[in-house]
C-alpha positions in Angstrom: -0.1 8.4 6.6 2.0 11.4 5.7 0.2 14.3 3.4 3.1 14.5 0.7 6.3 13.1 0.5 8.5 14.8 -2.5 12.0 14.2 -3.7 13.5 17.1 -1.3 11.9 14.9 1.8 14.5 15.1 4.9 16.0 11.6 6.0 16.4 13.3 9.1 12.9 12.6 9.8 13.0 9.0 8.4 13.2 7.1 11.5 9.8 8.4 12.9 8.2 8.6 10.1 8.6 4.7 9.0 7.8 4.1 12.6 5.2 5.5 12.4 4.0 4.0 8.7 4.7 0.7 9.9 2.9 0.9 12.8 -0.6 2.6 11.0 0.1 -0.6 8.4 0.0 -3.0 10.9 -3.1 -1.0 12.7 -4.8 -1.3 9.4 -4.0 -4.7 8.2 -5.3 -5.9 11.9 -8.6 -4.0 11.0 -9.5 -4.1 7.5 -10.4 -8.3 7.1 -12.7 -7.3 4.3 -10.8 -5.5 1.1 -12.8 -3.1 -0.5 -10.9 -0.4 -3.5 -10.8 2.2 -0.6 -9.1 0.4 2.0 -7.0 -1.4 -0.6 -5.7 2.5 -2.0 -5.3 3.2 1.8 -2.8 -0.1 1.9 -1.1 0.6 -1.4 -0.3 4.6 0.1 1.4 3.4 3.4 3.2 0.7 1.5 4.5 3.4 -1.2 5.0 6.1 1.1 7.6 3.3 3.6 9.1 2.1 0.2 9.4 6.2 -0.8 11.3 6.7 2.1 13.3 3.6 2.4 14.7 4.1 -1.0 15.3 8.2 -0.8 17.2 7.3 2.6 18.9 4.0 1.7 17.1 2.4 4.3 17.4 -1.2 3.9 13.5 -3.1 3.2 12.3 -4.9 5.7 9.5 -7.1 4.8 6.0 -5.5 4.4 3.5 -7.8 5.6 0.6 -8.2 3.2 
């Protein structure tokens, strides 16, 4: 998960860092079977973070799997 994402955030970096949200969702979601309030925050923060960037870059949304 990135520290802080802001509305000057660089697209430049946008390819690697969705890469790399995705993939820490996915890593989490295969993990975390139970859903307690912390891991469901954790969720909510990667999902925000790749919709953050998607929309700043004009990204198109691919589906987030739940």
């Amino acid at each position: 998960m990135l520290d802080q994402l802001e509305s000057n955030y660089d697209c430049a970096n946008a390819g690697s860092d969705l890469h790399s949200l995705k993939q820490e969702l996915e890593q989490f979601q295969g993990q975390a079977a139970s859903s307690d309030n912390e891991q469901e925050e954790h969720r909510n923060r990667l999902e925000n973070q790749i919709r953050f960037i998607e929309n700043k870059c004009s990204i198109p949304s691919e589906h987030i799997p739940k």
